[in-house]
N, C-alpha and C positions, 0 to 999 in steps of 0.2 A: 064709606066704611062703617060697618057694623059696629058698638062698643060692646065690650066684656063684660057684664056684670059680676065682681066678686064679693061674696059676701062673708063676712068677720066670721072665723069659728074660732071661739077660744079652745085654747089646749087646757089640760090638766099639769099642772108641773111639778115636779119634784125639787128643791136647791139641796146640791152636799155644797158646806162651806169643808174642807181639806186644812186643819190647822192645829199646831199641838201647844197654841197661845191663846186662841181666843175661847171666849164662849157666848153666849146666847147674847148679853147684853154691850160685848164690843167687836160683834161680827157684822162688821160695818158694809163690806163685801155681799152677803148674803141678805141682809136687811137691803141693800141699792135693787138686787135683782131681784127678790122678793116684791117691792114697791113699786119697779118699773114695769114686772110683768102684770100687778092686780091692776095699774094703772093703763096698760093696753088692754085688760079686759080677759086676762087670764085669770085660771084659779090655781091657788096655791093649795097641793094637796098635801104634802108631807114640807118640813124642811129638818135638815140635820147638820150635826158639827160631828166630825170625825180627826182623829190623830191622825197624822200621817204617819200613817201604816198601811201597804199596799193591800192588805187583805181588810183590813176593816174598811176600805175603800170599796174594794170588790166586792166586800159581802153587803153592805150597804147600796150600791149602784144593784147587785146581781136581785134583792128584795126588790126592789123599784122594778125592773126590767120585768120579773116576774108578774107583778101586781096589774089586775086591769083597771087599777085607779091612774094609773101613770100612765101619760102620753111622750113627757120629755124631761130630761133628768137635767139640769144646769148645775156643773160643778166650776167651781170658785176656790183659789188658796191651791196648795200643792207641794208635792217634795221636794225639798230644795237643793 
């Protein structure tokens, strides 16, 4: 049998932390996937806190989706 070679491409990632409690310095959530993706060798290109509010959701993810910095959006926290 042949092997596969596959080779590591990091992505670009965006994190929304989804929360109308926290902020920058006790977005504990958002800071873990932040750390775990620089730590697999991804780059972190935006990160953001959003109220949960369905549209400041959207219009935050819809910027991302838009942008060709972004490859993958990781959202975190949510409506309850």
């Amino acid at each position: 049998m042949s092997q596969v070679s596959t080779e590591f491409i990091p992505t670009r990632i965006a994190i929304l932390t989804v929360s109308n409690r926290r902020g920058e310095e006790d977005d504990t959530s958002g800071h873990y996937l932040r750390d775990s993706a620089q730590e697999a060798g991804h780059h972190i290109v935006d990160k953001a806190i959003v109220k949960e509010n369905r549209y400041a959701i959207r219009a935050q993810v819809s910027a991302w989706i838009a942008s060709d910095d972004v490859q993958v959006v990781l959202i975190t926290g949510g409506l309850a």
